[in-house]
C-alpha positions in Angstrom: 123.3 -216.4 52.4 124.0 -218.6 49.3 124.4 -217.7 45.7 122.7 -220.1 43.2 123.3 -220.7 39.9 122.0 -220.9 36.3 124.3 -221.9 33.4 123.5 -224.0 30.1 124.8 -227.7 29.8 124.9 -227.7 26.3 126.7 -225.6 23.5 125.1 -222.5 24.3 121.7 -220.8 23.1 119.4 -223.4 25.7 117.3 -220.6 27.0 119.1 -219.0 30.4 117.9 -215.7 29.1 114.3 -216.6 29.3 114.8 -218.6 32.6 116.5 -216.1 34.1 114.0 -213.9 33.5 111.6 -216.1 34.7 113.3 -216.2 38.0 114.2 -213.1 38.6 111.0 -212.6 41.0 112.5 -215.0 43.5 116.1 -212.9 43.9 117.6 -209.6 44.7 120.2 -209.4 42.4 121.1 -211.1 39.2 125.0 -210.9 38.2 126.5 -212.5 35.2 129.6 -214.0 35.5 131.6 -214.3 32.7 131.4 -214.0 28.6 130.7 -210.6 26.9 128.7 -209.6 23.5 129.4 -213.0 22.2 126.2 -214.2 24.4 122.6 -213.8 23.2 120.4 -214.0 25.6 116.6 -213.9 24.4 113.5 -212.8 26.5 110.1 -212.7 24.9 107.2 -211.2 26.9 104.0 -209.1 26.3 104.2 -210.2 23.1 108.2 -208.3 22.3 111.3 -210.1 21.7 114.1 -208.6 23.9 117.7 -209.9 23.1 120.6 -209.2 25.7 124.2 -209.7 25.1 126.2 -208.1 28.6 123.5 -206.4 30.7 122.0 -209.1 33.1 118.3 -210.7 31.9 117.2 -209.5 35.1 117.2 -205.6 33.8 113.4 -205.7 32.8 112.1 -206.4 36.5 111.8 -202.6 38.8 113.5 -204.2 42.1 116.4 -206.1 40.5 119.3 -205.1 40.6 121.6 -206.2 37.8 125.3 -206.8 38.3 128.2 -207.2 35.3 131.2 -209.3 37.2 134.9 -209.3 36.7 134.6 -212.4 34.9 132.8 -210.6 32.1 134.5 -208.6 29.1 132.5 -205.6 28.1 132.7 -203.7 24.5 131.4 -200.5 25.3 129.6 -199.5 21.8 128.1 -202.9 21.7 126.9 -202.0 25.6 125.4 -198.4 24.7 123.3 -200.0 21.7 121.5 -202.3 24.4 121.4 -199.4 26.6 119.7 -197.7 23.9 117.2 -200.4 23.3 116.2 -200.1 26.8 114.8 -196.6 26.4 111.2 -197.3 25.1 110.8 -199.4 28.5 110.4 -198.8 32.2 114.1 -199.6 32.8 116.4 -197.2 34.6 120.2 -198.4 34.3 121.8 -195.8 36.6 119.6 -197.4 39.2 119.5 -201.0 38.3 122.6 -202.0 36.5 126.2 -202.1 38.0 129.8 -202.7 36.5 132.3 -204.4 38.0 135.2 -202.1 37.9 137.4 -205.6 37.5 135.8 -206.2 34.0 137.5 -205.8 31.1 137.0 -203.8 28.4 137.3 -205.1 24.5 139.1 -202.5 21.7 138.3 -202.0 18.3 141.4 -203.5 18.0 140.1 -206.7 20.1 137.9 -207.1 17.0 140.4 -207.0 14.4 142.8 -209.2 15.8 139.6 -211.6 16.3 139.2 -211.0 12.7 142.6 -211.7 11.6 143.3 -214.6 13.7 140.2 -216.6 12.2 141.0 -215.3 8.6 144.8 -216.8 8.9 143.2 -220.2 10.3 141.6 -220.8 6.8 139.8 -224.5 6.6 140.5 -224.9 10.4 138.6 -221.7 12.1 137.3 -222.2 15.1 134.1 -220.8 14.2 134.8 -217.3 16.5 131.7 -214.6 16.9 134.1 -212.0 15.8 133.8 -209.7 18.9 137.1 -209.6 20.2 136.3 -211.9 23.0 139.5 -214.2 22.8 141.5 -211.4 22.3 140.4 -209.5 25.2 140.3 -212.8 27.2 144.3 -213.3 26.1 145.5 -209.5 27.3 143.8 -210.4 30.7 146.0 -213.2 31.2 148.4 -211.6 29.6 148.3 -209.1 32.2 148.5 -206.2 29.0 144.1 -205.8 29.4 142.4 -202.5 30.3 139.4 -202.6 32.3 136.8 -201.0 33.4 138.8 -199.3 36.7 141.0 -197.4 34.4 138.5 -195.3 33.3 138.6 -193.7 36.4 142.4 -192.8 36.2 143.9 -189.8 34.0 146.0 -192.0 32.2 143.2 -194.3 30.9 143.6 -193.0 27.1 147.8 -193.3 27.6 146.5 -197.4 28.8 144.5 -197.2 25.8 147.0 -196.1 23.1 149.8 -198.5 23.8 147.8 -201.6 23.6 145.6 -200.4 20.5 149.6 -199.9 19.1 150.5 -203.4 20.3 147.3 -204.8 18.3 148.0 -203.3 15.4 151.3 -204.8 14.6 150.1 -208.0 15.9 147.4 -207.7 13.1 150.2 -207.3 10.6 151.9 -210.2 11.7 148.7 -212.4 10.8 149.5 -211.1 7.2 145.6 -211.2 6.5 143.8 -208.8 3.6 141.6 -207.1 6.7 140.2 -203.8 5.8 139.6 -201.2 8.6 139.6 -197.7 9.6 140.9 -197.1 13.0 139.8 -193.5 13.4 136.1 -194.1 12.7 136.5 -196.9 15.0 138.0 -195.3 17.9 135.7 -192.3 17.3 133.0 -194.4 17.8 134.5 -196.4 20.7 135.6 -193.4 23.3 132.1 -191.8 22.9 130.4 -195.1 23.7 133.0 -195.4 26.6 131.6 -191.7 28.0 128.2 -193.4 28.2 129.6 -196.4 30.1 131.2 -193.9 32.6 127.7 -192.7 33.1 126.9 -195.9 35.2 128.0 -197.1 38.4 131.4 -198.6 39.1 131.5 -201.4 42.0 133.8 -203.6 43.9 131.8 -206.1 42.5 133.2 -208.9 45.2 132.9 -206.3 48.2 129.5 -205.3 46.8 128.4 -209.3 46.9 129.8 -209.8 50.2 127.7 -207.2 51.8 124.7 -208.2 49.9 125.2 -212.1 51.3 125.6 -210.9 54.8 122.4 -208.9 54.6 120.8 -211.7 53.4 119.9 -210.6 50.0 119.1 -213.5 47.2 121.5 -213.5 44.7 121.4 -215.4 41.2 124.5 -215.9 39.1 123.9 -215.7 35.7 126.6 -217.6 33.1 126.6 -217.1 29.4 127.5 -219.7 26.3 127.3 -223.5 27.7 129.1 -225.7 29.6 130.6 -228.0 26.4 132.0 -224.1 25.5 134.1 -224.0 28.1 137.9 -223.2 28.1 138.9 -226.0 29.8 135.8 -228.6 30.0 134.5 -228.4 26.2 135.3 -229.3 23.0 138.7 -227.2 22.3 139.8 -225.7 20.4 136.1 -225.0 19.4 135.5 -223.4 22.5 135.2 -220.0 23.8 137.8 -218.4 25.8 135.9 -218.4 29.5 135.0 -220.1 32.0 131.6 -221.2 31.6 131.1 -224.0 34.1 130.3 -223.6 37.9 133.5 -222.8 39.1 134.0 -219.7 36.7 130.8 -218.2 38.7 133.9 -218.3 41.6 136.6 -216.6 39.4 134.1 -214.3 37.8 132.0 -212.8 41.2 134.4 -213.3 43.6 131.8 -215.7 45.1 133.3 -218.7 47.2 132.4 -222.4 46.4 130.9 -223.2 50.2 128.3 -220.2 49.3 127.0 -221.7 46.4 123.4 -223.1 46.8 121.0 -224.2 44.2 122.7 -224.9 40.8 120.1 -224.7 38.2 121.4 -226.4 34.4 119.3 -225.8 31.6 119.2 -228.3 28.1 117.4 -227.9 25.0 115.1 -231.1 24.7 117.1 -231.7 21.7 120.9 -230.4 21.0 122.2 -227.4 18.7 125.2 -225.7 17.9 126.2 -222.9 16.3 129.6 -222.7 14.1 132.8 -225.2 13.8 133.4 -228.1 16.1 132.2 -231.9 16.8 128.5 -233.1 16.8 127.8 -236.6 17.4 124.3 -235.8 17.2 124.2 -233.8 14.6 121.2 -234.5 11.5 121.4 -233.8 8.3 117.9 -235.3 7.0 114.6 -234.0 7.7 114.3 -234.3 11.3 117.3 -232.2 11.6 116.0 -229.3 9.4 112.5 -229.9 11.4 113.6 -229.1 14.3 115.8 -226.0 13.2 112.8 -224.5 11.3 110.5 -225.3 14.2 113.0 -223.9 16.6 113.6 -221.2 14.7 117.1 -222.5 15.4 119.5 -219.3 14.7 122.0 -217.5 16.6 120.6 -214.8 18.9 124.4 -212.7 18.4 125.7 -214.4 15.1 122.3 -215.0 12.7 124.0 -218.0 11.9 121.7 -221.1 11.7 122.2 -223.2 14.4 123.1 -227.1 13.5 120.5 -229.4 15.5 120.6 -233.5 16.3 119.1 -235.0 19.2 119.8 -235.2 22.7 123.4 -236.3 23.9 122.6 -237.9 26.7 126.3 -238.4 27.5 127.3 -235.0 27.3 124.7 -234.1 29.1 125.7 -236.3 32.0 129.4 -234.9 31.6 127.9 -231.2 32.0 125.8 -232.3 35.0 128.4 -233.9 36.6 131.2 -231.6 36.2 129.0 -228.4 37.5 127.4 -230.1 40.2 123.9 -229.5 39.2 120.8 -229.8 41.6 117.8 -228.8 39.3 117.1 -229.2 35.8 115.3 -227.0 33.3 113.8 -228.2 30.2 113.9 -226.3 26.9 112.2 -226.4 23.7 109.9 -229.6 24.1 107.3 -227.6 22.1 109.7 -228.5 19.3 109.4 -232.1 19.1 106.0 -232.6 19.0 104.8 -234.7 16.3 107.6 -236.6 15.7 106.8 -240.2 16.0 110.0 -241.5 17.5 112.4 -239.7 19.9 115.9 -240.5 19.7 118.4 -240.2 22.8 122.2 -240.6 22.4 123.2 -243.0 25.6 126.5 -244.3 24.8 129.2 -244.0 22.4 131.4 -246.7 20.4 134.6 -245.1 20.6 137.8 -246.2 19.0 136.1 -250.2 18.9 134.5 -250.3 22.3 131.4 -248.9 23.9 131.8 -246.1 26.8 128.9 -244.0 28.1 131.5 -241.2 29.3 132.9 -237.8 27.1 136.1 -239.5 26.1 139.3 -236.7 25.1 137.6 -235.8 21.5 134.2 -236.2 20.0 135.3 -236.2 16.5 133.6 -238.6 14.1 136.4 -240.4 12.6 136.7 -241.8 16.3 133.4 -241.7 17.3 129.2 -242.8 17.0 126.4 -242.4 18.7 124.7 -245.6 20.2 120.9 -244.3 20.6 117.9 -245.1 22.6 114.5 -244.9 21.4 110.9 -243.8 22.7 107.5 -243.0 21.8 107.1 -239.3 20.6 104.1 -236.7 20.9 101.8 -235.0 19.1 100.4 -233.0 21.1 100.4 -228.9 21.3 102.2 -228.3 24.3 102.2 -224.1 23.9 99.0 -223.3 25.3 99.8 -226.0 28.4 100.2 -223.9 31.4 100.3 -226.7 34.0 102.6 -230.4 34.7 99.4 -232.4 35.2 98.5 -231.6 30.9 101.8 -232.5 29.8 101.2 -235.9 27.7 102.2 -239.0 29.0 104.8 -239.8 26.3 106.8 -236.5 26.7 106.6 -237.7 31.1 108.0 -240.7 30.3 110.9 -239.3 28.0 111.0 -236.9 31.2 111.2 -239.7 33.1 113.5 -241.4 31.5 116.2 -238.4 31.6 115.6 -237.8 35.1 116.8 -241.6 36.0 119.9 -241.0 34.1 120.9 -237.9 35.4 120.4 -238.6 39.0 118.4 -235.2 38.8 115.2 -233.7 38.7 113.9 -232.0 35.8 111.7 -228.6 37.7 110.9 -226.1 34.6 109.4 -227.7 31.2 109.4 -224.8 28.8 106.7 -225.1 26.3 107.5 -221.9 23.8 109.6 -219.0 24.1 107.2 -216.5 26.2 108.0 -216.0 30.0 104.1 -217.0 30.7 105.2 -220.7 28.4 107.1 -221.9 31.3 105.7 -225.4 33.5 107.0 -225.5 37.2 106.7 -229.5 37.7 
């Protein structure tokens, strides 16, 4: 049996919560590969906004079962407040949720360093979430992390102690003015770690093995987007995983002959949240439109989220590079009534004009060559089928679908689960 898919093409916060959730119906099991609390994954239905930043968005359906991989890096306080949040619903996570034991686990001291390390950048920060995720990610390479597995040993807390020491005079060494108190901290951190021990531990991989030879439907679930990548996006403003197609390998222990479907998801529009390049990017009133209309604001950070039109370039890059066979559409609600859509299609880089993601996308190098079309007026939230969508948003549809060698199957039309088109 396969495993398909879902990650987001852009730079993160396109709506894989909500489309997970959405098809969560169709599969067994729903595993998220990679990332940790700097995701923010947001569900809205019966009228209640749910936002998830490790658990799986497949936790609020009863015969789902929800796995974390090894790909993922769990802070256990941040995990025991969403575990708390579940408690007012009909959501049992010692039945429903598993943890990899191959995860690793993210310190107090994880956050600090995180801290520290952005403070000492200055003018050039990278525009980090704060939750210790490089950090954590640089001890697993490092081959210093502890994960999830050690809890199970006696000398977890020994693990614990030497690499909470090594932190700490790394965090001198930034020579930073960071305020902290490691005993309220660690108080904090080894009770929410008891709760964590409360769940099940898995061999995640052997766990998905035996659940693709009996045939069981299994969705892979990845977290920022695929310009965020470590390898693939824009570094250095880029988070420390994985987030393409192949990190669903790394991170499940899936192989790439069983992958199936690969569903992308894109924001009719583009966004991004903290430092880096924007070609895009607006600074006039269609810009602030569309944030206010999108309520454009980061589900983990609060930050507002910068917002320019569609990058049609990157989007083919992201398309490309994770070998996508089904597109999802986000957020069209947002541009209706704007009179003219714009869509990036090229670039004129360094005195020539390519329609590829050249080595940087910074704007003394760079400008976007755009592509113009009718817009739409119309309401599109109380739309529930393709055949209402107007004929102006099919044709800018259209349009995408031609360059992208790829059809466009879910048009979201607001953030509820029931606000989703099947075309």
């Amino acid at each position: 049996m396969s495993v398909d898919l879902l990650l987001g093409l852009q730079w993160g916060d396109e709506g894989k919560g909500k489309i997970v959730d959405v098809l969560t119906a169709d599969y067994d099991i729903i595993a998220r590969f990679q990332g940790g609390p700097n995701a923010g994954h947001t569900l809205e239905f019966d009228g209640i906004k749910h936002v998830l930043h490790t658990i799986p968005s497949g936790i609020f359906h009863p015969k789902a079962i929800n796995v974390v991989g090894n790909g993922v890096v769990i802070d256990p306080v941040i995990f025991r407040g969403e575990l708390e949040k579940l408690k007012d619903f009909p959501v049992d996570p010692k039945k429903s949720l598993l943890i990899s034991r191959k995860a690793h686990l993210i310190l107090p001291t994880h956050r600090l360093l995180d801290a520290a390390s952005e403070a000492a950048k200055g003018k050039a920060k990278i525009g980090s979430t704060l939750k210790g995720i490089g950090p954590a990610y640089m001890d697993k390479t490092g081959r210093n992390g502890l994960r999830v597995g050690d809890l199970e040993m006696s000398d977890w807390r020994d693990k614990y102690r030497a690499l909470a020491d090594k932190h700490e005079a790394m965090i001198h060494f930034y020579d930073v003015d960071i305020h902290y108190n490691l005993q309220e901290l660690e108080a904090d951190f080894f009770t929410a770690v008891e709760r964590l021990k409360e769940l099940t531990f898995i061999d995640s991989e052997e766990y998905l093995f035996r659940a693709m030879d009996a045939g069981k439907r299994i969705l892979a679930e990845g977290a920022q987007g695929s310009l965020l990548d470590i390898d693939f996006g824009t570094y250095p403003y880029v988070t420390s995983s994985n987030t393409t197609a192949a990190g669903a390998c790394t991170g499940l222990g899936i192989a790439p002959g069983t992958i199936g479907d690969v569903y992308g998801i894109f924001k009719a529009y583009t966004t991004r949240v903290g430092s880096g390049p924007f070609p895009t990017e607006l600074f006039d009133q269609d810009g602030e439109t569309m944030g206010r209309v999108g309520n454009e604001f980061g589900a983990t950070t609060g930050r507002p989220r910068r917002c320019g039109w569609l990058d049609l370039v990157a989007l083919k890059y992201a398309v490309r590079i994770n070998g996508v066979t089904q597109l999802m559409m986000m957020k069209a609600d947002v541009l209706s009534g704007f009179e003219t859509i714009r869509v990036c299609t090229a670039y004129q880089y360094k005195g020539e004009q390519i329609d590829h993601l050249p080595y940087t996308l910074e704007a003394e190098h760079l400008t976007p060559v755009y592509t113009e079309m009718p817009g739409w007026k119309e309401d599109l939230t109380g739309m529930t089928k393709a055949s209402e969508l107007p004929e102006t948003l099919n044709a800018y549809i259209a349009f995408l679908e031609e360059a992208l060698q790829t059809p466009i199957r879910i048009v979201s039309v607001g953030p509820d689960r029931l606000q989703t088109i099947r075309r």
